[in-house]
Backbone of each chain as ProteinMPNN parsed JSONL, in Angstrom:
{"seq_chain_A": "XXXXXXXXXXXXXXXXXXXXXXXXXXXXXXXXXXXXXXXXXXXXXXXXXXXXXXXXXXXXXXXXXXXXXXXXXXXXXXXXXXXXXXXXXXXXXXXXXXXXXXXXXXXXXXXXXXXXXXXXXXXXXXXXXXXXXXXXXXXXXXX", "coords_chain_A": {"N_chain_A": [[37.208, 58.807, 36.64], [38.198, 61.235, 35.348], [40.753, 60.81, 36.322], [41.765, 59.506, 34.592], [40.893, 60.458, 31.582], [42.891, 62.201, 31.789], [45.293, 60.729, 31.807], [44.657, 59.513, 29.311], [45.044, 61.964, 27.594], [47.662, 62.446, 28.223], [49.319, 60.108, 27.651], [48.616, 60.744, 24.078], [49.305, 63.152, 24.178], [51.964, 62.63, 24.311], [52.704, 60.911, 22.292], [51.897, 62.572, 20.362], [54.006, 64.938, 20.654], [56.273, 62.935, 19.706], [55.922, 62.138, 17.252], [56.62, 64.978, 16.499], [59.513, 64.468, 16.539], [59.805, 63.167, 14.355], [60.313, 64.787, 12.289], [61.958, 66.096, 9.26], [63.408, 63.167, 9.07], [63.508, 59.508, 8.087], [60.805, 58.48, 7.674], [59.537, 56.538, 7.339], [61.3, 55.007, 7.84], [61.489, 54.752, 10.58], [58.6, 53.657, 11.067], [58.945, 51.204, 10.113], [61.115, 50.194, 12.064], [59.434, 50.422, 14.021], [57.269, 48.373, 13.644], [58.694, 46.295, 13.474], [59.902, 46.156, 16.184], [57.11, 45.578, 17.561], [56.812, 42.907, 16.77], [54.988, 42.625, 14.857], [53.777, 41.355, 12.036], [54.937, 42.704, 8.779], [53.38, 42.042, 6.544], [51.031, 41.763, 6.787], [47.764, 43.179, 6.683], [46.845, 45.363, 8.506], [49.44, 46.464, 9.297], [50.859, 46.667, 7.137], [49.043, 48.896, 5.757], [49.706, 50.972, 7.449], [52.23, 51.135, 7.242], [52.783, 52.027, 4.785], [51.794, 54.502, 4.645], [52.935, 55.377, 5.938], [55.447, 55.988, 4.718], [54.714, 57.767, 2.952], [54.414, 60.755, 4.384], [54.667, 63.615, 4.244], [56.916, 66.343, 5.845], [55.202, 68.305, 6.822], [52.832, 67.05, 6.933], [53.326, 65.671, 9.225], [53.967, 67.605, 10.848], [51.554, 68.471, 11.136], [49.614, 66.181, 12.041], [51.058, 66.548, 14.473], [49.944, 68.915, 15.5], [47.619, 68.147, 15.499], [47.104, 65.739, 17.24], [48.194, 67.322, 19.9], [46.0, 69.416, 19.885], [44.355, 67.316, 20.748], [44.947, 66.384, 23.16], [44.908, 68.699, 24.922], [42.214, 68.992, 25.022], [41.663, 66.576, 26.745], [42.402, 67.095, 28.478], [41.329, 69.798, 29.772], [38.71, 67.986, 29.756], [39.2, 66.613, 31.541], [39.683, 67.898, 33.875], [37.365, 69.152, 33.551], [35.492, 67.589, 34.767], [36.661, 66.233, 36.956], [36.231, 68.758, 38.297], [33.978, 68.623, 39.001], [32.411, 69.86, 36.99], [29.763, 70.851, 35.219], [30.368, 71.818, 31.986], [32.024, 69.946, 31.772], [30.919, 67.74, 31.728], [29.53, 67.351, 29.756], [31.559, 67.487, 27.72], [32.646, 65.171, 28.125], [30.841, 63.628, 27.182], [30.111, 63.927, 24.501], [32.076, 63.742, 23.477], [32.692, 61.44, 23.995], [30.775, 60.2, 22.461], [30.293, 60.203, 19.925], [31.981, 58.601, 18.798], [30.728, 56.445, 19.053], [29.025, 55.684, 16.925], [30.844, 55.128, 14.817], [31.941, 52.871, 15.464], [29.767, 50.9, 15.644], [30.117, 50.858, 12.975], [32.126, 49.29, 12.68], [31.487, 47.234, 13.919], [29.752, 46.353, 12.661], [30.758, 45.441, 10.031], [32.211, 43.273, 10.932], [32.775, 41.011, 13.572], [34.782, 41.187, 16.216], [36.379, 40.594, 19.424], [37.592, 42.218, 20.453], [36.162, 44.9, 19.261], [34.077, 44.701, 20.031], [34.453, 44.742, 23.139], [35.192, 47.573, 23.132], [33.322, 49.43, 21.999], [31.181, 48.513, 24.523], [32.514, 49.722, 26.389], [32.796, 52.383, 25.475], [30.626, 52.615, 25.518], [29.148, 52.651, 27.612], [30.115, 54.538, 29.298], [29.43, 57.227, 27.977], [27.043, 56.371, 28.693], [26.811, 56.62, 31.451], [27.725, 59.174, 31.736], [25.56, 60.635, 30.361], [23.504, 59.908, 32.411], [24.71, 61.164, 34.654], [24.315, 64.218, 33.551], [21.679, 64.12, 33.245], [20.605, 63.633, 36.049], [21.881, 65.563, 37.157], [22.716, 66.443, 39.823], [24.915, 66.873, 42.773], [28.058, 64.662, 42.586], [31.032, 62.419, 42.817], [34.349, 63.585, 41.231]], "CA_chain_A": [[37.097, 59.058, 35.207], [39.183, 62.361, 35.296], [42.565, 60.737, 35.897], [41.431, 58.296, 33.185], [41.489, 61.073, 30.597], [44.185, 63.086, 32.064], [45.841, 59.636, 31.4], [44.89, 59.598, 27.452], [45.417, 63.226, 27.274], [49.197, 62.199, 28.47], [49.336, 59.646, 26.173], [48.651, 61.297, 22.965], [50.799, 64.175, 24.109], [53.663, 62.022, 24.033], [52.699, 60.251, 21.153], [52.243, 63.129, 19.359], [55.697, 64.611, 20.494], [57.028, 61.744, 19.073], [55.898, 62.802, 15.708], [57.732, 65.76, 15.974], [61.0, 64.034, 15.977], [60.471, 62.305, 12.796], [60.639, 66.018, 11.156], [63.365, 65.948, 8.614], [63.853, 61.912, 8.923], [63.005, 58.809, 7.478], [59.686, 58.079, 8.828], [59.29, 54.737, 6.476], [62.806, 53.617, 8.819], [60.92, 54.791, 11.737], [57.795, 52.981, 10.72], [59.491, 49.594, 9.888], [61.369, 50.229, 13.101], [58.329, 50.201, 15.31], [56.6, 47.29, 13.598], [59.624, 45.541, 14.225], [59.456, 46.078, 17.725], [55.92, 45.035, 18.257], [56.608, 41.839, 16.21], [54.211, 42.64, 13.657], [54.2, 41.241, 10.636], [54.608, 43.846, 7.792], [52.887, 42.119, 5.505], [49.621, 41.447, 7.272], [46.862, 44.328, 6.187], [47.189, 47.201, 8.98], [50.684, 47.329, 9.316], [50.897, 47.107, 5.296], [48.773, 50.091, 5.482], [50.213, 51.836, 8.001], [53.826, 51.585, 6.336], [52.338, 52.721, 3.208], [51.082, 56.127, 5.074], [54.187, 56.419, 6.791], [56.278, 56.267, 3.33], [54.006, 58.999, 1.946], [54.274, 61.307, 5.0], [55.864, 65.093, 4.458], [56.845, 67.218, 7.145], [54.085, 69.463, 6.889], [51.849, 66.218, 7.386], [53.906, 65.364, 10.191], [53.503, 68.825, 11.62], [49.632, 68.659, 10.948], [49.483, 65.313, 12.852], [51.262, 66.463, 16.183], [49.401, 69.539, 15.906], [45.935, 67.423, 15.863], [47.983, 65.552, 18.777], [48.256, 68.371, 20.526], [44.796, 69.853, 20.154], [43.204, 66.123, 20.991], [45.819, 66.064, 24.308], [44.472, 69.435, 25.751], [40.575, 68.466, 25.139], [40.946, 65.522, 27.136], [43.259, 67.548, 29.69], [39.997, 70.134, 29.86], [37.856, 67.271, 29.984], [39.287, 65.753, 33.041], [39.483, 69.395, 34.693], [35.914, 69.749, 34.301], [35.098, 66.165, 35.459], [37.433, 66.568, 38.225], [35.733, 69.912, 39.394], [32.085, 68.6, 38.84], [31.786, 70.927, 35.773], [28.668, 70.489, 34.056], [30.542, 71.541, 30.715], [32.868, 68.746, 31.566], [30.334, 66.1, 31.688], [29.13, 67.591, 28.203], [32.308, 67.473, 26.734], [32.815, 63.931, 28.333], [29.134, 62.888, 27.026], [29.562, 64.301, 23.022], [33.28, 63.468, 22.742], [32.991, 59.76, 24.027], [29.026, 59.146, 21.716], [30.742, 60.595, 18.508], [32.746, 57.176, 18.308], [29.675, 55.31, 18.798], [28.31, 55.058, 15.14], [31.861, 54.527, 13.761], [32.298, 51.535, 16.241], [28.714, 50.615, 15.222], [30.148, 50.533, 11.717], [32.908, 47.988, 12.452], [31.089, 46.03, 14.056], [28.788, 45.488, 11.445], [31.374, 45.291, 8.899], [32.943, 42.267, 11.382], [32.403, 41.506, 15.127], [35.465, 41.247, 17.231], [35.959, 40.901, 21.078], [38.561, 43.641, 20.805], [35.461, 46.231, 18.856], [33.009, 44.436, 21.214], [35.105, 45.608, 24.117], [35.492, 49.034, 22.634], [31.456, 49.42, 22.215], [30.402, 48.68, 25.233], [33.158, 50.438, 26.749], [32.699, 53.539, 25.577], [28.684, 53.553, 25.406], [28.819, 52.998, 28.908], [31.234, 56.191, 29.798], [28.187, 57.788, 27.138], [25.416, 56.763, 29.014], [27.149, 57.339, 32.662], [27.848, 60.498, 31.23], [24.405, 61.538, 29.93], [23.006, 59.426, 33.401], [24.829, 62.286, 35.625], [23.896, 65.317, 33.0], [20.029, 63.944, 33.561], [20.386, 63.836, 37.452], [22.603, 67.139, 37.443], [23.29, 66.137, 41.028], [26.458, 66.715, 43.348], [28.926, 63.927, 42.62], [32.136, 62.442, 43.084], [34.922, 63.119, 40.585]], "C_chain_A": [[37.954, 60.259, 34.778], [40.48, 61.705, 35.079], [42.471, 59.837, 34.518], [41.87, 58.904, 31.855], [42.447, 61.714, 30.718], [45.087, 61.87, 31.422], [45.999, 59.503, 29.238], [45.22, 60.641, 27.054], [47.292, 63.309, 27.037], [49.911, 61.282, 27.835], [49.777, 59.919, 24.859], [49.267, 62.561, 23.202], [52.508, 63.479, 24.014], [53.485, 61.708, 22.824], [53.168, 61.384, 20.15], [53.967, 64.482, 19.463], [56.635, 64.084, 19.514], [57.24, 62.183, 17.746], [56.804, 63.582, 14.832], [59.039, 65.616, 15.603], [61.124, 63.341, 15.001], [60.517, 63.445, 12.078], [61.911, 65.686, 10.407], [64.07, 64.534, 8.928], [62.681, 61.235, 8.081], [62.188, 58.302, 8.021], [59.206, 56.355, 8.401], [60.364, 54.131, 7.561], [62.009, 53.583, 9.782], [59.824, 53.382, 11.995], [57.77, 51.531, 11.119], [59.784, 49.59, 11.118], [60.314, 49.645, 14.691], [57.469, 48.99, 14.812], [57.854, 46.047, 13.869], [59.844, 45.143, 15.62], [58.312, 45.411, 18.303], [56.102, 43.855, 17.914], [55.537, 42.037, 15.441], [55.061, 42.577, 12.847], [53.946, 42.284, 9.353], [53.863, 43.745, 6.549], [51.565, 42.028, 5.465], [49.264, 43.244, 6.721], [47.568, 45.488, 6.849], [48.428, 47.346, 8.879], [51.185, 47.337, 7.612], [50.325, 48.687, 5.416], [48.943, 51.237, 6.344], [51.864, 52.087, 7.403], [53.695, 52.624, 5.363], [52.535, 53.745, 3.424], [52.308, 56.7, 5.406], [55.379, 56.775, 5.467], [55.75, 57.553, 2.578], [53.887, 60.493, 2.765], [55.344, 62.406, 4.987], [55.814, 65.42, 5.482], [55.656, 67.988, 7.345], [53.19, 68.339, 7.088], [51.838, 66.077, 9.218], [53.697, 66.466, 11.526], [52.0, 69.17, 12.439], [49.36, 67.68, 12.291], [49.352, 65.722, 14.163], [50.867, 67.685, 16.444], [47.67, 69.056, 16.7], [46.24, 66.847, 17.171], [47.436, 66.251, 19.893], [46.592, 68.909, 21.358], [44.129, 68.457, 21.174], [43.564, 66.277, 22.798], [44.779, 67.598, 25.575], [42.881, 69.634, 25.468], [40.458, 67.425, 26.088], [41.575, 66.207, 28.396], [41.855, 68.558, 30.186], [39.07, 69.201, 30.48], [37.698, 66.512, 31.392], [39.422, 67.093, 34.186], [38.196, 69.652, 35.204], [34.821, 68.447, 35.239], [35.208, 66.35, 37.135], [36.714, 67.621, 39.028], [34.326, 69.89, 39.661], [32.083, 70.325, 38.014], [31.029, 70.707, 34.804], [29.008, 70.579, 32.621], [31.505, 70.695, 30.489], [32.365, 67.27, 31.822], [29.717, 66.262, 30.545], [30.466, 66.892, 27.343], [32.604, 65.61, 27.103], [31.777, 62.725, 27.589], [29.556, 62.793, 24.966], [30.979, 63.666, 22.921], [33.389, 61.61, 22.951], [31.539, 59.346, 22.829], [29.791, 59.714, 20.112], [31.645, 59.309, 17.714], [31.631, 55.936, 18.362], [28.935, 54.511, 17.461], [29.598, 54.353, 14.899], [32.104, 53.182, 14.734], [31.027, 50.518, 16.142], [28.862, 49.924, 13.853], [31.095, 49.399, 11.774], [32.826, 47.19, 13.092], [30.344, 45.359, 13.333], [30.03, 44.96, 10.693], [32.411, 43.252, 9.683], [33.42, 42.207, 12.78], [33.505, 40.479, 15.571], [35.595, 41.191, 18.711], [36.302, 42.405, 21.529], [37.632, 44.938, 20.516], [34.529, 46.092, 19.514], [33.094, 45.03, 22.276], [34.873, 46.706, 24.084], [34.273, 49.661, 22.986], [30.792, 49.787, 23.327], [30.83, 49.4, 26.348], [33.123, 51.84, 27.221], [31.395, 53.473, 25.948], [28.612, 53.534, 27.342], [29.134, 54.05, 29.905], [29.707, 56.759, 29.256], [27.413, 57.651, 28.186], [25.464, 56.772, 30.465], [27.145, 58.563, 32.521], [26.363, 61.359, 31.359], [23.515, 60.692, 31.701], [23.244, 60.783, 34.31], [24.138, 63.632, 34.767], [22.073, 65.078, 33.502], [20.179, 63.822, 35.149], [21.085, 65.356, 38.059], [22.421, 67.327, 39.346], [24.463, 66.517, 41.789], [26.935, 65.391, 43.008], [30.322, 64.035, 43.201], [33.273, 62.153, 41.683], [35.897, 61.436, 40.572]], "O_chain_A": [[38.442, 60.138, 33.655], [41.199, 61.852, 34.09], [43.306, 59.73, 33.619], [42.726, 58.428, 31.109], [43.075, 61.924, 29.68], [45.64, 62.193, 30.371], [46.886, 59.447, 28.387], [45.823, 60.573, 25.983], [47.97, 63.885, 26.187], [51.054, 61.528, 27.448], [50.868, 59.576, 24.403], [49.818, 63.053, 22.218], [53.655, 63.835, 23.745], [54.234, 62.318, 22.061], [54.163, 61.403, 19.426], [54.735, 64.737, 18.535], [57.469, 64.614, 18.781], [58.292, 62.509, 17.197], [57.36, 63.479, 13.739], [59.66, 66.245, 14.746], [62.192, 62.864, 14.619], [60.83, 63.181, 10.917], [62.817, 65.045, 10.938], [65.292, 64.591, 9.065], [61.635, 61.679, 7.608], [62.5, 57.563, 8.954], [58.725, 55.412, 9.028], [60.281, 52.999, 8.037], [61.62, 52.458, 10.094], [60.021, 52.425, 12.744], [57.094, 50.878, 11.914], [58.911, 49.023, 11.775], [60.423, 48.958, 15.706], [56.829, 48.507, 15.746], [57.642, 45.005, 14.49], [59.94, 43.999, 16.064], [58.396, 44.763, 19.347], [55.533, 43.162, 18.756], [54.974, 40.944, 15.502], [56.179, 43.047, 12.638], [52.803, 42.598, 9.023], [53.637, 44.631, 5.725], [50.903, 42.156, 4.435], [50.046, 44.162, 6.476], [48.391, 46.274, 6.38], [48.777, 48.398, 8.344], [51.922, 48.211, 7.155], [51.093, 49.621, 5.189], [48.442, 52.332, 6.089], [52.427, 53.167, 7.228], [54.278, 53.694, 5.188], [53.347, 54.34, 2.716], [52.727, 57.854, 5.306], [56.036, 57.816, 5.441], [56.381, 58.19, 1.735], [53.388, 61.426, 2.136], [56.478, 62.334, 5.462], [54.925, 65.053, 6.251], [55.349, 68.145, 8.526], [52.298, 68.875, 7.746], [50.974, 66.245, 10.079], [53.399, 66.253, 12.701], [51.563, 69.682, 13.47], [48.991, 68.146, 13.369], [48.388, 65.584, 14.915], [51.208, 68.043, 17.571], [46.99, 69.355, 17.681], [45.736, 67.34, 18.18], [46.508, 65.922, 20.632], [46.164, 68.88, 22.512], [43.502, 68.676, 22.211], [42.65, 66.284, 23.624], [44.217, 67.405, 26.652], [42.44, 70.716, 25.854], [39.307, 67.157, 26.431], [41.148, 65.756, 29.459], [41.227, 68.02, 31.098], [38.611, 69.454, 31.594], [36.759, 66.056, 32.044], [39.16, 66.906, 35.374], [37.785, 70.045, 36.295], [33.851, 68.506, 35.995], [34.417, 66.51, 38.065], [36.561, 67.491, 40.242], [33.632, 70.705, 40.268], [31.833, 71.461, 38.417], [31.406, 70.411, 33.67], [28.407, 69.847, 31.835], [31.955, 70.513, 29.358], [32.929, 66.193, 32.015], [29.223, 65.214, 30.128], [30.369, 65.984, 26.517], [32.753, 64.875, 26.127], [31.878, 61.503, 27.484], [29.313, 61.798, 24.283], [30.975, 62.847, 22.003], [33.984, 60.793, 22.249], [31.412, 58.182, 22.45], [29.311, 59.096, 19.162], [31.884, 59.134, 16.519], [31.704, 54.82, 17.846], [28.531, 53.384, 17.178], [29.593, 53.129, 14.774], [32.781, 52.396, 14.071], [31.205, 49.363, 16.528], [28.237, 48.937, 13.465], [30.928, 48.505, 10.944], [33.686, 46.314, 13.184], [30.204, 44.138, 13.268], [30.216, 43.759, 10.894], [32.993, 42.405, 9.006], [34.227, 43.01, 13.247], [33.374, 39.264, 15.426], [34.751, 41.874, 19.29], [35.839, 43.257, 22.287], [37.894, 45.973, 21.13], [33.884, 47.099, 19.805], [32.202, 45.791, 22.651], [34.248, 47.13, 25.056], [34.105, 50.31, 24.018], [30.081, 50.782, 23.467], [30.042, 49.764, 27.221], [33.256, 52.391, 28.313], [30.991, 54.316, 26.749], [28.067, 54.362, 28.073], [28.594, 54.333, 30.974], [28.8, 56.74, 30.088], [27.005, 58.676, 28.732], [24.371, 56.91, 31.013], [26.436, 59.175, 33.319], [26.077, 62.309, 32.088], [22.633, 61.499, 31.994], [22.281, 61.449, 34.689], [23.273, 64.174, 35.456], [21.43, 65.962, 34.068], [19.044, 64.209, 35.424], [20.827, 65.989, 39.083], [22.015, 68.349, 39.901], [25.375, 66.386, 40.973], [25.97, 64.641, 43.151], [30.825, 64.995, 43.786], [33.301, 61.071, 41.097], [36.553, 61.11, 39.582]]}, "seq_chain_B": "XXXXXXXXXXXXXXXXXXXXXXXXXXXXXXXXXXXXXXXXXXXXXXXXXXXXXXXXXXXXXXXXX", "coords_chain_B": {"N_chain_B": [[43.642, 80.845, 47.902], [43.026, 78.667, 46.803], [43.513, 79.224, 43.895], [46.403, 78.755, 44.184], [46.618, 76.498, 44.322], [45.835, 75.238, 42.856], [47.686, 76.357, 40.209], [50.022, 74.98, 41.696], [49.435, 72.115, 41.524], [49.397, 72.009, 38.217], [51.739, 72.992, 37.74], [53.282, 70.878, 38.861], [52.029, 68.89, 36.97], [53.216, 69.517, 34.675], [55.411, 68.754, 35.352], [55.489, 66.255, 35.83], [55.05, 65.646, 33.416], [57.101, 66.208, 31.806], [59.133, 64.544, 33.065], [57.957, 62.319, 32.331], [58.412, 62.354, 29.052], [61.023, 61.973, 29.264], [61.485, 60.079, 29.936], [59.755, 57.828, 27.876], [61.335, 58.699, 25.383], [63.982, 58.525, 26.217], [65.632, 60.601, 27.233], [68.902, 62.44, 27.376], [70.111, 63.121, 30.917], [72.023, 65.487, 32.62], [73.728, 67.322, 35.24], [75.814, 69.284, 36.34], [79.168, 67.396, 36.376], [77.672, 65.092, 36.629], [76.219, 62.708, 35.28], [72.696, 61.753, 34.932], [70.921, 59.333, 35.498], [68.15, 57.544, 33.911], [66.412, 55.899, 35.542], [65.672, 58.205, 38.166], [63.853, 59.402, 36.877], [61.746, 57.833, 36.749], [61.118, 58.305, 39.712], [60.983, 60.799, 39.9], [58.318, 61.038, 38.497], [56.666, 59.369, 39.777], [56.656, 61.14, 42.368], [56.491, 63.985, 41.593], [53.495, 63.196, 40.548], [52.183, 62.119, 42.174], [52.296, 64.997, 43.865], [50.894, 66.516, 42.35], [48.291, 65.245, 41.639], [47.237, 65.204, 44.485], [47.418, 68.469, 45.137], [45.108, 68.919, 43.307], [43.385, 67.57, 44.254], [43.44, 68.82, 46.871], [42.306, 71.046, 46.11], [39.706, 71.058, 45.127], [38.674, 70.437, 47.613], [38.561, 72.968, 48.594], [37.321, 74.134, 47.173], [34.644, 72.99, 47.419], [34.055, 73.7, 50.243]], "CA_chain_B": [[44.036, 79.614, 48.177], [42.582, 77.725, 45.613], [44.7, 79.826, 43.011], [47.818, 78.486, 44.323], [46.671, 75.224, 44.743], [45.96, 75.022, 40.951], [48.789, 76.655, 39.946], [51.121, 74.028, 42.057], [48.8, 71.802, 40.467], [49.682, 72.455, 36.944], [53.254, 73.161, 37.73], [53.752, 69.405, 38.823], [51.911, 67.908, 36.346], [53.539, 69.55, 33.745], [57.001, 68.218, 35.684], [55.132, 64.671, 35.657], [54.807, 65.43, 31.565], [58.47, 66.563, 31.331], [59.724, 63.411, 33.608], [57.033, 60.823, 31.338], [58.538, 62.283, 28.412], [62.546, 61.567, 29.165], [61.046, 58.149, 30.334], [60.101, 57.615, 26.829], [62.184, 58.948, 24.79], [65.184, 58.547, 26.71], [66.453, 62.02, 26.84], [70.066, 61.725, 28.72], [70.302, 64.702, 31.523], [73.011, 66.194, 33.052], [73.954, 67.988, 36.813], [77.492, 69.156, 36.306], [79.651, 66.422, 35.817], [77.307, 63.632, 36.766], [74.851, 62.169, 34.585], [71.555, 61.64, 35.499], [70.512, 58.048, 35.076], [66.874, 57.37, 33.639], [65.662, 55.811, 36.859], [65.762, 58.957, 38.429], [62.895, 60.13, 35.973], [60.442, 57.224, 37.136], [61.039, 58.621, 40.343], [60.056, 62.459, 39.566], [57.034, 61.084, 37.657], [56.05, 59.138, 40.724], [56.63, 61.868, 43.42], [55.521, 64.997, 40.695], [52.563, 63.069, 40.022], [51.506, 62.232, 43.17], [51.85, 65.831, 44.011], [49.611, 67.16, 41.521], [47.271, 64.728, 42.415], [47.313, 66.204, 46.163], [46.956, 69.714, 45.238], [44.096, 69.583, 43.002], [42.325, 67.241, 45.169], [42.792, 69.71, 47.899], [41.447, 72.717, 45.326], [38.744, 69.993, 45.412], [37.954, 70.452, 48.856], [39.019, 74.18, 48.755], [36.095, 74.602, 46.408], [33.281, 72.685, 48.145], [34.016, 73.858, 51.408]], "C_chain_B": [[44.146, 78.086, 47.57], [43.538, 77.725, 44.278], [45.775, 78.888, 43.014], [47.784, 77.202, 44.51], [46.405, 74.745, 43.389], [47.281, 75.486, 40.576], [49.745, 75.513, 40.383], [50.786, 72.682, 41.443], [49.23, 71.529, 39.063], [51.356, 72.175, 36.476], [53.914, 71.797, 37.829], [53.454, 68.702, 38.089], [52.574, 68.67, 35.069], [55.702, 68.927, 33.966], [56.789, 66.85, 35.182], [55.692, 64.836, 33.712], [56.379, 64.926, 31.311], [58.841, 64.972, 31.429], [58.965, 61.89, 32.466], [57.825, 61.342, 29.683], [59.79, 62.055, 28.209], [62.298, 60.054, 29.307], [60.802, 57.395, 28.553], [60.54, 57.812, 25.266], [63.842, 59.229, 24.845], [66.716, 59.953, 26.455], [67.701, 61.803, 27.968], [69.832, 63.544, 29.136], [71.725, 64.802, 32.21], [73.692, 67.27, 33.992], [75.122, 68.387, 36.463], [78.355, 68.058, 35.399], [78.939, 64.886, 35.937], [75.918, 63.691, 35.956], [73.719, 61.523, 35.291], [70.924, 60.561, 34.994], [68.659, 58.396, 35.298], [66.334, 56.597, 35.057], [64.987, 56.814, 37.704], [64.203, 59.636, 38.31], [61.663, 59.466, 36.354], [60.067, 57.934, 38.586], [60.252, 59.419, 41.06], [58.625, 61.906, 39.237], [56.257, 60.507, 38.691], [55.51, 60.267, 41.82], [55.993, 63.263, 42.706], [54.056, 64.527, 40.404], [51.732, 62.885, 40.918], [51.125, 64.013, 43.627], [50.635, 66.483, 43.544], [48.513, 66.755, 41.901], [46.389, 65.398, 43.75], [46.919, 67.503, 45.678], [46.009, 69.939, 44.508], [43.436, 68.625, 43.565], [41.826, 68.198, 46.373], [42.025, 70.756, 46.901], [40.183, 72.082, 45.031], [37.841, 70.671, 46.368], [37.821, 71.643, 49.067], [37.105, 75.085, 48.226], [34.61, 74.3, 47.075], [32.902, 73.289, 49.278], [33.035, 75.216, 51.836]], "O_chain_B": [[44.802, 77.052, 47.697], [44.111, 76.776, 43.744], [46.082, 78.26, 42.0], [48.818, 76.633, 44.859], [46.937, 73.708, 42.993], [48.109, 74.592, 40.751], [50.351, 74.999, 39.442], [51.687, 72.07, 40.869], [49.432, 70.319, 38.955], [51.937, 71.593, 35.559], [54.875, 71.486, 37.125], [54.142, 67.685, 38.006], [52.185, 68.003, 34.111], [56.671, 68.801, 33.218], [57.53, 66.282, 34.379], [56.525, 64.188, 33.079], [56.809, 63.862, 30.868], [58.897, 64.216, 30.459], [59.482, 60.845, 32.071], [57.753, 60.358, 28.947], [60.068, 61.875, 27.023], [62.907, 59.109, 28.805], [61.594, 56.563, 28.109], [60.15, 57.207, 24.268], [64.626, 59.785, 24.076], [67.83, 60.121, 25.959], [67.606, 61.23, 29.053], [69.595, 64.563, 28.487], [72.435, 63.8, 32.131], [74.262, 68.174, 33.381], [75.715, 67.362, 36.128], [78.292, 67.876, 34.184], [79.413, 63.83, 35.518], [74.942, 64.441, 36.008], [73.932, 60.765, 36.238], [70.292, 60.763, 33.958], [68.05, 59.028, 36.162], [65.513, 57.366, 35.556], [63.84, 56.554, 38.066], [63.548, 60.18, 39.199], [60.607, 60.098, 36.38], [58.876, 58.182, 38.777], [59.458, 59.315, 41.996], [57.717, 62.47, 39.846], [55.11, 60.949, 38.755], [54.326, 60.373, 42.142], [54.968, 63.684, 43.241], [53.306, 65.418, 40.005], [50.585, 63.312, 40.787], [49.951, 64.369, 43.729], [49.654, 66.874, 44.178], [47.688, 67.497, 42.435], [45.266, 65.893, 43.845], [45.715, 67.65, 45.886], [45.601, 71.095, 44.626], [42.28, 68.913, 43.258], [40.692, 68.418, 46.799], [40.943, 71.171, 47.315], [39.425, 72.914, 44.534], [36.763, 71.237, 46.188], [36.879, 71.842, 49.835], [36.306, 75.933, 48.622], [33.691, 75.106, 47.218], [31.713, 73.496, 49.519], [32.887, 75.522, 53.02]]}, "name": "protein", "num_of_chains": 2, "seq": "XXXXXXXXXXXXXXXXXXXXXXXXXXXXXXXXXXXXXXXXXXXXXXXXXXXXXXXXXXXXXXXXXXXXXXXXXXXXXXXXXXXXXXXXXXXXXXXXXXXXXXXXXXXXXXXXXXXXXXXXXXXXXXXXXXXXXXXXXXXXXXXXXXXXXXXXXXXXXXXXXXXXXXXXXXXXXXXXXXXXXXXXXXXXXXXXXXXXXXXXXXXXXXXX"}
């Protein structure tokens, strides 16, 4: 579970990287660019409303973003540190930061049940309630 | 012992980062006169990443022991 987040941590540090190089460009070309690539269609909903965002996006957003990036990248880099070392405040932070997506994944499943938010669900709750399983046995483990 | 085994630690995975981030974003590098083909970079990210791996598993064992 450590390299797991070290893994998303490494991730969203690139990603948000990335960000940074749309400073001072056209992030709408960018945008189009990358739905192009995936083969998405631009006119279907999300990538409609992800164009949109990206057409409306200043630098100082842009900044904001790959700062949040940033921050998210060295929480999960932490997170897999304290996993990794059997650190009780890294099976906290593993416990509150994975159940905090639980309602909102709660909410879209109500709103319309998917395999892909089904997946997601039971996904995470089960990291959650491995999580809070070791915090309640506060045991030796194995990262 | 541990110290230095974090530290080397750290030091490789932030090589892994470097090497994952020419990987995608195709940064061109440069030795002298010979260019440094992107292959190269999967390479580092393999052999840097394994390292890291290795040294904080041992600071792992360093710790329990």
């Amino acid at each position: 579970m450590a390299v797991f987040e070290a893994l998303k941590g490494a991730i969203v540090f690139v990603a948000g990287f990335g960000l940074t190089r749309l400073v001072h460009r056209d992030v709408a070309h960018a945008a189009h660019a990358l739905i192009d690539r995936l083969h998405l269609d631009a006119a279907r909903k999300f990538p409609h409303i992800f164009l949109q965002l990206a057409a409306n996006l200043s630098d100082a957003q842009l900044w904001g973003l790959a700062v949040l990036a940033l921050a998210y990248a060295l929480l999960r880099f932490a997170e897999a540190y304290g996993l990794w070392f059997q650190r009780r405040w890294g099976e906290w932070v593993a416990a509150v930061s994975g159940g905090i997506y639980v309602p909102v994944e709660l909410y879209e499943l109500a709103r319309g049940v998917t395999w892909i938010k089904l997946a997601a669900l039971l996904l995470n709750a089960a990291v959650v309630a491995y999580m809070c399983y070791m915090l309640w046995r506060g045991a030796p483990r194995s990262g | 012992m541990r110290s230095y085994l974090l530290i080397s630690g750290l030091l490789f995975a932030a090589v892994t980062l470097l090497h994952l981030l020419r990987l995608v974003y195709g940064w061109p590098a440069q030795i002298g006169a010979w260019t440094v083909p992107l292959w190269v970079s999967w390479l580092g990210l393999i052999v840097a990443g394994s390292l890291c791996v290795w040294a904080f598993a041992l600071a792992r064992g360093v710790r329990s022991a």
